[in-house]
C-alpha positions in Angstrom: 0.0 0.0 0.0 1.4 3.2 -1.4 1.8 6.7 1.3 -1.3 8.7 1.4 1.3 11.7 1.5 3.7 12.6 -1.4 7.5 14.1 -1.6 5.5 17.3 -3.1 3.4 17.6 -0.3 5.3 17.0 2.4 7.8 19.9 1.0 5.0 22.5 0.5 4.0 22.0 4.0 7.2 22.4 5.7 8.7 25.2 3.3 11.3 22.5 2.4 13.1 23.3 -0.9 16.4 22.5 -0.1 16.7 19.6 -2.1 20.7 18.8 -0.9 20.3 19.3 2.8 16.6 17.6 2.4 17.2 14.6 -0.1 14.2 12.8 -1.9 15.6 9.9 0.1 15.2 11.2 3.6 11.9 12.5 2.7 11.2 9.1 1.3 12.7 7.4 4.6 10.3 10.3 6.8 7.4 9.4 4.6 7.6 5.5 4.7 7.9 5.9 8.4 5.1 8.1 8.4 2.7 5.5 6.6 3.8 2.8 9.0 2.4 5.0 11.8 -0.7 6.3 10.4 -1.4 2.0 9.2 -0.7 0.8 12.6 -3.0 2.7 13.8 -5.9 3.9 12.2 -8.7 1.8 11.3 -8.9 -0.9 8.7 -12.1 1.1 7.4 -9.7 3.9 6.7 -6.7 2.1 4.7 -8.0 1.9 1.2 -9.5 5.6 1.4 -8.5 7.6 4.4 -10.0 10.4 5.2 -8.7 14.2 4.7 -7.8 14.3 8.4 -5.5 11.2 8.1 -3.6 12.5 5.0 -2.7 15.6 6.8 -1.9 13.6 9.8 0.6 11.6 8.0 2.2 14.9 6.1 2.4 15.9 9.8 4.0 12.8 11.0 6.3 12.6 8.3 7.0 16.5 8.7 7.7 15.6 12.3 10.4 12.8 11.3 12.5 14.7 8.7 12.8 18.2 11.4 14.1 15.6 13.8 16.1 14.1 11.7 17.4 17.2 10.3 17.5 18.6 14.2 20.0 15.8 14.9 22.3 16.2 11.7 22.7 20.5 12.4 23.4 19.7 16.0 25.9 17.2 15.0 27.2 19.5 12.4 27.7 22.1 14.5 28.5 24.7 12.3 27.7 28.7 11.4 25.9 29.5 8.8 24.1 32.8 7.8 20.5 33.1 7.2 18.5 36.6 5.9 22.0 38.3 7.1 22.2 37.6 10.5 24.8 34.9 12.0 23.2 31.5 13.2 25.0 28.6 15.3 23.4 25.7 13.6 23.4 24.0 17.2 20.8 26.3 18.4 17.8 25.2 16.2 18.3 22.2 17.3 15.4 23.0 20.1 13.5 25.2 17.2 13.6 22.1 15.4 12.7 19.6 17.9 9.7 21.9 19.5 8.4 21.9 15.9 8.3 18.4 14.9 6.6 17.8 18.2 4.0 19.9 17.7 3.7 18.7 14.3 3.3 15.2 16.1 1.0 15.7 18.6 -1.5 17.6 15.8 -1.8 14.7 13.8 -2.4 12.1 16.6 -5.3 14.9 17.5 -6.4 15.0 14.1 -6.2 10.9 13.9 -8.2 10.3 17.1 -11.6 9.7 15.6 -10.4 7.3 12.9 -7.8 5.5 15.4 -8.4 1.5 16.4 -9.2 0.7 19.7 -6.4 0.6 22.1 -4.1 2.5 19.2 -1.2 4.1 21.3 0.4 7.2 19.9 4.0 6.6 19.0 6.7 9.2 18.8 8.5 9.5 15.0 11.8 8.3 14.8 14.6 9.9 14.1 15.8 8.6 10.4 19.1 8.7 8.9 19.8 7.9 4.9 23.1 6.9 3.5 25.8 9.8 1.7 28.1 9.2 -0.6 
């Protein structure tokens, strides 16, 4: 069963354009990941044709996945770098990022609740990592 959610969505919601700091693969990986959440949980009413809530729940999840797996690499990286002129430490949005992808998270488990089996427990995104050459 294919994602509800596509690369092209999942970019237009976040404002992600970045297409060498985002790859197609770790959007792949944060979609894929997104999809086994929203499957394990909702429904089986639900899998063929989901509802609109569930799509945006699964952009959200995935959205969640690729900040924290960004969050981890620019914390990592720990590295300046300038944005709209002013001077950032890459390290500090690692919180920005993290605080995001939560909310992100906890949205679409709020907009899944009605369509969620019985006993469905919330789970947290991972963090996802893709090969670099």
């Amino acid at each position: 069963m294919s994602a509800y959610v596509t690369e092209e969505m999942l970019r237009l919601k976040f404002q992600v354009d970045d297409v060498v700091e985002v790859t197609p693969e770790l959007v792949d990986a944060s979609i894929a990941h997104a999809h086994g959440l929203v499957t394990r949980s909702i429904r089986a009413e639900y899998l063929e044709t989901p509802p609109e809530p569930v799509i945006v729940a699964e952009t959200l999840l995935a959205g969640a996945a690729l900040l924290r797996s960004l969050a981890a690499r620019r914390a990592l990286e720990r590295r300046e770098a300038r944005l709209a002129g002013h001077q950032l430490d890459t390290a500090k949005q690692f919180p920005a990022l993290m605080d995001v992808a939560k909310t992100a998270a906890l949205e679409a488990f709020a907009l899944m609740k009605p369509y969620m089996r019985h006993g469905a427990v919330p789970e947290t995104p991972g963090l996802l990592t893709v090969a670099t050459d």
